[in-house]
C-alpha positions in Angstrom: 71.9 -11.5 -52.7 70.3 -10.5 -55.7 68.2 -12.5 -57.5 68.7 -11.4 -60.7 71.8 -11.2 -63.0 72.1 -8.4 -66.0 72.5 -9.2 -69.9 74.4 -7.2 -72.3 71.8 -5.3 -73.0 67.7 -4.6 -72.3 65.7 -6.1 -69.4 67.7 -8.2 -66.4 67.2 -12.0 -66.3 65.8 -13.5 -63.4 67.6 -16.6 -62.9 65.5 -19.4 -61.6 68.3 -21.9 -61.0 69.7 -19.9 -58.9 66.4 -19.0 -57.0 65.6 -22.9 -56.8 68.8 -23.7 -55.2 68.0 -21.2 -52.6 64.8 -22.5 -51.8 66.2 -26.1 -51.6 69.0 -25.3 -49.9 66.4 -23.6 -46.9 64.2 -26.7 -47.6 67.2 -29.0 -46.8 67.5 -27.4 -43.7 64.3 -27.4 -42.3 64.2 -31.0 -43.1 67.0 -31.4 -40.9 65.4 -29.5 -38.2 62.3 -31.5 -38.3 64.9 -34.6 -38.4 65.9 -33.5 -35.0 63.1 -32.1 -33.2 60.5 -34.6 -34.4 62.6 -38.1 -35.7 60.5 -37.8 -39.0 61.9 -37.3 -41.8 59.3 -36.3 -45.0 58.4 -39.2 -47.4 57.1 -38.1 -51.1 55.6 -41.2 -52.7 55.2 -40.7 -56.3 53.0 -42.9 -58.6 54.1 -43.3 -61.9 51.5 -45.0 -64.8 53.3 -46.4 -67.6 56.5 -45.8 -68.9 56.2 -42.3 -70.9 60.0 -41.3 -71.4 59.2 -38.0 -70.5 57.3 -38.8 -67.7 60.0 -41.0 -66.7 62.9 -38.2 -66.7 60.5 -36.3 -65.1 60.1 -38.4 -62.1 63.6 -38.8 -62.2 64.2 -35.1 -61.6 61.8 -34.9 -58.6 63.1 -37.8 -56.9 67.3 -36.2 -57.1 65.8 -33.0 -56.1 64.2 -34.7 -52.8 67.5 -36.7 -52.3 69.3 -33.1 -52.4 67.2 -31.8 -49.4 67.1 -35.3 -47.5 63.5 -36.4 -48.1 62.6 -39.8 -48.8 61.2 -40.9 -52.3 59.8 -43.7 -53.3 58.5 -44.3 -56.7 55.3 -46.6 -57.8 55.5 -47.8 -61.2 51.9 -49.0 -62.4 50.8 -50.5 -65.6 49.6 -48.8 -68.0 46.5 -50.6 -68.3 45.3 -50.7 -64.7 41.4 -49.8 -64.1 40.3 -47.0 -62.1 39.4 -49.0 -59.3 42.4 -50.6 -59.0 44.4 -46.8 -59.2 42.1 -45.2 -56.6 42.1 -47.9 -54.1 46.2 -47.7 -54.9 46.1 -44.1 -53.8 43.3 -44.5 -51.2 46.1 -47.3 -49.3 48.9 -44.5 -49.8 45.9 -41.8 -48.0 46.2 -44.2 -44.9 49.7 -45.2 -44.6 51.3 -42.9 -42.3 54.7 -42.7 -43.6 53.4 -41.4 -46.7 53.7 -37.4 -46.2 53.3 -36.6 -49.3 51.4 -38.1 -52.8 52.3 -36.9 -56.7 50.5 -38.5 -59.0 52.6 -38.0 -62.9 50.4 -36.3 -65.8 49.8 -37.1 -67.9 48.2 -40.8 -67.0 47.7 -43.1 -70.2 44.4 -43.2 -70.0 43.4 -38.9 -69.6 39.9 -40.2 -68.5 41.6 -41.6 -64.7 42.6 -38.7 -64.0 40.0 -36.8 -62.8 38.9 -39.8 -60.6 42.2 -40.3 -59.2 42.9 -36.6 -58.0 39.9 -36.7 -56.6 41.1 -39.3 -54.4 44.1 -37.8 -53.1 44.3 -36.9 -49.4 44.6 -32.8 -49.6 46.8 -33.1 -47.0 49.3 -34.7 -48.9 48.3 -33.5 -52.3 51.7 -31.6 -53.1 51.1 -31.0 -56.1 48.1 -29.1 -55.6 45.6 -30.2 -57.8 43.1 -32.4 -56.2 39.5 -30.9 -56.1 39.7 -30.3 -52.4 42.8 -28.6 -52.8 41.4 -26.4 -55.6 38.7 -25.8 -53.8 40.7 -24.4 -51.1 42.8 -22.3 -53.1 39.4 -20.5 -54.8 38.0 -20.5 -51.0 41.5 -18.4 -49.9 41.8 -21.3 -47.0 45.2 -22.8 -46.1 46.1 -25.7 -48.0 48.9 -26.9 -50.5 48.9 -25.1 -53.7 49.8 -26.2 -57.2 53.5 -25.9 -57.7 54.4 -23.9 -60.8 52.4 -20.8 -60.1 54.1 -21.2 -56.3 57.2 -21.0 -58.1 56.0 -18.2 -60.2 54.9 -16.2 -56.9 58.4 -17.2 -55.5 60.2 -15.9 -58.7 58.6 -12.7 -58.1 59.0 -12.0 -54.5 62.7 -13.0 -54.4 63.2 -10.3 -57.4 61.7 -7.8 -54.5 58.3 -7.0 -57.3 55.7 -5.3 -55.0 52.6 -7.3 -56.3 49.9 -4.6 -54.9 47.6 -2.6 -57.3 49.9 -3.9 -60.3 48.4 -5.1 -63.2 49.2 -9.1 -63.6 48.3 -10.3 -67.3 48.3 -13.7 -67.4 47.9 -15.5 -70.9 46.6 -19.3 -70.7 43.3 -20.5 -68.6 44.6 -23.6 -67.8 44.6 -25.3 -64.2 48.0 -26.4 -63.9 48.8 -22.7 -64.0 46.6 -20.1 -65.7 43.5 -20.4 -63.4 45.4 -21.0 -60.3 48.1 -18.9 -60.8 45.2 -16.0 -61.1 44.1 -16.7 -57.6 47.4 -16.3 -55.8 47.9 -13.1 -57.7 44.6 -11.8 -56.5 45.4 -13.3 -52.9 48.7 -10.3 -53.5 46.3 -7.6 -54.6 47.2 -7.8 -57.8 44.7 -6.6 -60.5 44.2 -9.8 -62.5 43.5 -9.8 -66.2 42.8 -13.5 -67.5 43.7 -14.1 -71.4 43.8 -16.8 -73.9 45.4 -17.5 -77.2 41.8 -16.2 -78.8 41.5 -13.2 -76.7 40.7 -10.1 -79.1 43.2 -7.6 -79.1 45.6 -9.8 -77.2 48.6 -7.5 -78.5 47.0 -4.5 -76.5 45.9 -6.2 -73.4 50.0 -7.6 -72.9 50.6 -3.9 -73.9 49.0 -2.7 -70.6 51.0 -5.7 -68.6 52.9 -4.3 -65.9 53.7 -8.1 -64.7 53.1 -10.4 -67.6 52.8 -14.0 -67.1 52.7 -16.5 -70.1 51.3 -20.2 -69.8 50.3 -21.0 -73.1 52.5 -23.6 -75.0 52.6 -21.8 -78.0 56.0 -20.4 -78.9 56.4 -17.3 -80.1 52.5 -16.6 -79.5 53.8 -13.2 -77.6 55.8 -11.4 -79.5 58.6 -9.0 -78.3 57.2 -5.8 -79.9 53.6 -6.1 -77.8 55.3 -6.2 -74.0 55.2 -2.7 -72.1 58.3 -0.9 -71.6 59.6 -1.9 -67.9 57.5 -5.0 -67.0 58.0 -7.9 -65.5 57.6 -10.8 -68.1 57.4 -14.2 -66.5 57.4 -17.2 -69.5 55.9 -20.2 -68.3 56.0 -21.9 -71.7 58.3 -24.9 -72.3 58.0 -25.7 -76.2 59.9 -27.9 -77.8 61.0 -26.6 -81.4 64.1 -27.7 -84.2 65.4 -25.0 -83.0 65.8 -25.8 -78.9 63.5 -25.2 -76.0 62.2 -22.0 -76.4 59.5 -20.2 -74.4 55.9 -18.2 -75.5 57.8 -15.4 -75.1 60.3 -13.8 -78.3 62.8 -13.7 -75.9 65.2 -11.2 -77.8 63.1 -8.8 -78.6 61.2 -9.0 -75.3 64.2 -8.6 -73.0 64.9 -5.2 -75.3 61.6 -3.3 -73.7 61.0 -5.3 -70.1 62.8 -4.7 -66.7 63.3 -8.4 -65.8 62.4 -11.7 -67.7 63.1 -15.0 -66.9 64.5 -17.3 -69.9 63.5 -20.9 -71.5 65.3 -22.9 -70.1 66.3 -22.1 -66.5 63.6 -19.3 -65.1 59.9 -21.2 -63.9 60.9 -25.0 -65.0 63.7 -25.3 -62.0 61.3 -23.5 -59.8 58.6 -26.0 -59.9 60.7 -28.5 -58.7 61.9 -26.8 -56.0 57.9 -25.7 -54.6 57.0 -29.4 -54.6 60.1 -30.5 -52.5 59.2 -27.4 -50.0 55.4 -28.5 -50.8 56.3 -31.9 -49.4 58.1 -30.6 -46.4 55.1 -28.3 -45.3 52.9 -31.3 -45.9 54.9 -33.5 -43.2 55.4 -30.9 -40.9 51.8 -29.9 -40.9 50.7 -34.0 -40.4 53.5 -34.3 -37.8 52.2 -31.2 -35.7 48.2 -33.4 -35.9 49.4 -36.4 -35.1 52.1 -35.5 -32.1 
């Protein structure tokens, strides 16, 4: 089945709620499996600081999306003014209870300075999300371990649209480690030749001009215009921004998808994706702490 579906006109969309409901649909089955040949089935404990609306419907998401594929979800609310003692030794008790498979901890916190501290505490065993120290670590050290989820779904987008990542060159635009920096890493892990840019990066027009896979993680909109991408590359818009106009992407859609091969659109190409890496992040993480334990 392919994973792409063609516009009027120009490059072909790659549709990432389709793509996530493939991947949870072959996450709800191994969960199943694991059901049956183990008696476990994978617990995602989420911790939640506050009561950020956006946060909140974010949570909310993750936790129907686990539901879907039969894994348990159980949501931590926490004030908003607890110390960082009291939020480390929170996830330190979830590190040690062994129906916890999995831990997310919501970003942003209220106060930005826990979180550093409180990553760091996460098991990376159970880090799902991918963005502990340790797990970082192990992503920059190319050793197994659970990577961060929206550059997962950006390698998944990719693959299921049958792109052949070797000797390509991957320009991604935003240094930041939710996505950017990591993101970099599993493109070199495909033998991609990596090209790291910013929003201040001189010439910027020229060095998306040489894209042949062009990934955007800025959360800027517009900041790429449609005129700069190459003619036939792959242009993957990370970018979520919120404008009077709708949700729109970094990418000018329009006049990108007139000179690219595929692009995936804002709303519905990386966001449903991300989703879908943590639930199969959460599975992996059980199945691996199943194997240890049994």
């Amino acid at each position: 089945m392919p994973a792409t579906a063609p516009v009027e006109s120009g490059a072909r969309i790659i549709d990432g709620r389709r793509i996530a409901r493939l991947v949870r649909d072959e996450v709800q089955r191994e969960v199943e499996r694991l059901v049956t040949e183990r008696g476990v089935r994978p617990a995602l404990d989420v911790i939640l600081v506050g009561d950020d609306p956006a946060s909140r419907i974010y949570v909310e998401t993750k936790q129907k999306a686990c539901e879907q594929v039969g894994i348990k979800s159980r949501v931590h609310r926490l004030d908003p003014a607890i110390s960082e003692d009291e939020l480390v030794h929170f996830i330190y008790r979830l590190n040690r209870n062994p129906e916890v498979h999995g831990i997310l901890l919501q970003l942003p916190l209220p106060d930005r300075a826990l979180e550093k501290p409180a990553l760091a505490e996460i098991d990376p065993e159970k880090d799902v999300d991918g963005l502990s120290p340790s797990s970082q670590a192990r992503l920059f050290n190319g050793d197994p371990g659970l990577r961060p989820c929206t550059p997962l779904g950006v390698i998944e987008l990719i693959d299921r649209s049958g792109i052949d990542l070797t000797g390509r060159r991957a320009v991604v635009v935003g240094t930041g480690v939710l996505v950017g920096k990591p993101l970099s890493l599993l493109l070199l892990e495909r033998n991609a030749t990596v090209v790291l840019c910013h929003e201040f990066t001189s010439a910027l027009s020229a060095e998306v001009g040489m894209a042949e896979i062009l990934i955007a993680a800025v959360g800027k909109p517009g900041l790429i215009r449609g005129g700069w991408i190459r003619s036939g590359a792959v242009v993957i818009d990370v970018g979520i921004n919120r404008t009077p106009n709708g949700i729109v992407g970094d990418v000018e859609f329009d006049a990108a998808r007139q000179r690219a091969a595929m692009i995936t659109p804002v709303p519905g190409g990386v966001g449903p994706m991300t989703v879908a890496m943590l639930v199969r992040n959460t599975f992996i993480a059980t199945e691996r702490i199943v194997t240890q334990v049994m």
